[in-house]
N, C-alpha and C positions, 0 to 999 in steps of 0.2 A: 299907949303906943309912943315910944320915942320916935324923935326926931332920923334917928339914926334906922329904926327897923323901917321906916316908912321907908327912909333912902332903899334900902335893901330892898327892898319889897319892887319897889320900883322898878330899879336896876334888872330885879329878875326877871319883873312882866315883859320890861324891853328887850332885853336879852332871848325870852321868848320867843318874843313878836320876829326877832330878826333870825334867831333859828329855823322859825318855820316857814320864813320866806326862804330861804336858802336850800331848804329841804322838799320845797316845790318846784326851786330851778333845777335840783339833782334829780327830780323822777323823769325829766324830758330823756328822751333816745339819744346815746352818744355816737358815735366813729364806734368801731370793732375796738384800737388801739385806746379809748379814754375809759372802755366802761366799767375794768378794774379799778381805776384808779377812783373813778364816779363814784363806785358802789362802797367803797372804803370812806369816802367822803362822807355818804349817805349813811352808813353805818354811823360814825360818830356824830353828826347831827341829830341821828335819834335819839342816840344815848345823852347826849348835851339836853337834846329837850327833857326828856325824862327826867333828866336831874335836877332841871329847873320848876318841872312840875312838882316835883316833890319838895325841892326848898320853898316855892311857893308856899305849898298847901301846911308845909310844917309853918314859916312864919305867920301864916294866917288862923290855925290854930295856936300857936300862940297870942299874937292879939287877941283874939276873940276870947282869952281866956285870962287877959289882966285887965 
């Protein structure tokens, strides 16, 4: 594993971690007027997580595989 995928790897656990903190403060109940915009909010912090779970899981098959 280089020095570089580890950075990466990193990067992405933390990036994570801060996703789905943020994705915990958007399931609270908003005002009538915010919850469109919450729930758009919400919508792409899913998809951000998801994409991090999976560059995850791809960098970590890789390591595990040099």
């Amino acid at each position: 594993m280089t020095k570089l995928e580890r950075e990466m790897l990193n990067y992405y656990k933390r990036s994570l971690e801060l996703y789905e903190a943020r994705l915990e403060v958007l399931k609270k109940p908003y005002k009538k007027s915010e919850v469109q915009l919450m729930s758009a909010e919400r919508d792409l912090v899913r998809k951000k997580i998801k994409e991090f779970k999976l560059k995850i899981g791809e960098l970590a098959g890789t390591l595990e595989g040099s």
